[in-house]
C-alpha positions in Angstrom: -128.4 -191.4 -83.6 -126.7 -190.3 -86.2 -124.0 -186.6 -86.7 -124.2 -185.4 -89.8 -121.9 -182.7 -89.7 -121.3 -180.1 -93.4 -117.4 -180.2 -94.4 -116.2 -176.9 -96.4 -113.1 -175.1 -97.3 -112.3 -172.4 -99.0 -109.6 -174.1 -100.5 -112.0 -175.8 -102.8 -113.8 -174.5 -105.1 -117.0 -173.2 -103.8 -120.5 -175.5 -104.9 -122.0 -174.4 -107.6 -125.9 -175.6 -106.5 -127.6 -176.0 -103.1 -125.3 -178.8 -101.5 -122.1 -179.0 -99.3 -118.8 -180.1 -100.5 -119.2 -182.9 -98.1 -120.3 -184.3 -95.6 -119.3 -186.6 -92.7 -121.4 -189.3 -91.0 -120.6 -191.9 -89.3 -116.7 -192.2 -89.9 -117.3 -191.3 -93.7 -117.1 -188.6 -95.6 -119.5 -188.1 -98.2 -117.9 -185.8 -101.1 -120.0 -184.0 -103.7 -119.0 -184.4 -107.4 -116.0 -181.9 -108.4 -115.8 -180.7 -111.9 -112.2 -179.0 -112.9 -112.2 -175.6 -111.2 -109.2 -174.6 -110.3 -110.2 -172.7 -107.2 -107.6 -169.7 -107.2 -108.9 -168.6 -110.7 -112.8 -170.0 -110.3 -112.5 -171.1 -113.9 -113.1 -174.6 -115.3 -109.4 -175.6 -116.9 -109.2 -176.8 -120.2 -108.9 -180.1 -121.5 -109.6 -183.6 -120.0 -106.2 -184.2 -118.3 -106.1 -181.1 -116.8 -109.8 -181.2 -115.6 -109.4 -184.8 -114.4 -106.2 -183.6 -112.5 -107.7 -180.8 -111.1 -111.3 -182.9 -110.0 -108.7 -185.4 -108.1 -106.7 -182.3 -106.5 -110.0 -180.7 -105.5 -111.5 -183.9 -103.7 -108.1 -184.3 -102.1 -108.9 -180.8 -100.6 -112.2 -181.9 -99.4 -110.6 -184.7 -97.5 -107.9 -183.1 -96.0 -109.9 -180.4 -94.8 -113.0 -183.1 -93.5 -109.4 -185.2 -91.7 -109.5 -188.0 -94.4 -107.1 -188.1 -97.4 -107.6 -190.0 -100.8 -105.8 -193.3 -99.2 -109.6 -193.8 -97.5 -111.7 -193.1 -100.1 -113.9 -196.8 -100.5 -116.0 -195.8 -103.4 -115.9 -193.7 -106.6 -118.2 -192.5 -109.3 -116.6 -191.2 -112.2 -118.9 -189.2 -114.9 -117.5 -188.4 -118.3 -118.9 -186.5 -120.7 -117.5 -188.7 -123.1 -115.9 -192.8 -122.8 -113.6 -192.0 -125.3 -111.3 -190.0 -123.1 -112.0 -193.3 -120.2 -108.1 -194.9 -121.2 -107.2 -191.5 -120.5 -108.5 -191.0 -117.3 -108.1 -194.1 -116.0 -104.0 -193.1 -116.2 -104.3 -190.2 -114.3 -106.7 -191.2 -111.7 -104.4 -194.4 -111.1 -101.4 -191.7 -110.4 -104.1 -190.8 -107.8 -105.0 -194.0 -106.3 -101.6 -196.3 -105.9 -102.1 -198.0 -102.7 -105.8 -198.4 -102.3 -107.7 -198.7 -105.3 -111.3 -197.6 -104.8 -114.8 -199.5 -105.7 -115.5 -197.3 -108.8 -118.5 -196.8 -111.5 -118.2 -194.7 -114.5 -120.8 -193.8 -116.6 -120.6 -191.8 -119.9 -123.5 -188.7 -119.3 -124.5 -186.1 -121.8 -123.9 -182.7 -119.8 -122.2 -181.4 -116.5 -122.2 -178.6 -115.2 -120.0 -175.7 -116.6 -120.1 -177.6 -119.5 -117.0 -179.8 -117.7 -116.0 -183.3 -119.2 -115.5 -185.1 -116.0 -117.2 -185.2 -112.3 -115.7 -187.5 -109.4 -117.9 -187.7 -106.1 -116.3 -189.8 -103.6 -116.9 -191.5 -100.4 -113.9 -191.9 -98.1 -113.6 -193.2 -94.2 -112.5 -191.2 -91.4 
């Protein structure tokens, strides 16, 4: 049988819809999308460096708090608003991911939520 247990912090920013920040299941941890919001201010930062810094620091949260760190994520999605900015954010979100380099997909989609221009969910073992 199967434990789903929810993971949350108030660290991280706090969801935005009806979901959990994550969850954990089986020795994974299932992490929603994060958009940029830095969660002392609750505000989406500006720009994509700063919002794809911030998404990374804010699923690094996540893990922590679930007992996982980025180091055991297996799989990524990345969603940009736009694929022009991909060069871009493939340089900071290899600062992220030295050691282990993820399974990854990014797609180019035409709206996020807070009008952000990047989402990362990520799935990460125990």
């Amino acid at each position: 049988m199967n434990t789903i247990k929810i993971v949350s912090t108030e660290k991280a920013p706090a969801v935005v819809g009806p979901y959990s920040q994550a969850l954990e299941v089986n020795n994974f941890i299932f992490c929603s999308g994060q958009i940029g919001i830095d969660p002392k201010t609750n505000t989406l930062v500006e720009g994509i460096e700063k919002q794809t810094t911030q998404v990374l620091k804010n699923l690094e949260i996540v893990l922590l708090s679930a007992g996982s760190k980025l180091n055991k994520v297996v799989k990524t999605t990345i969603y940009l608003k736009s694929m022009a900015d991909y060069v871009l954010v493939n340089q900071i979100y290899g600062s992220f991911f030295k050691e282990n380099k993820p399974a990854r997909a990014t797609v180019e989609v035409s709206r996020l939520p807070k009008d952000a221009l990047i989402e990362i969910d990520a799935i990460a073992s125990l």
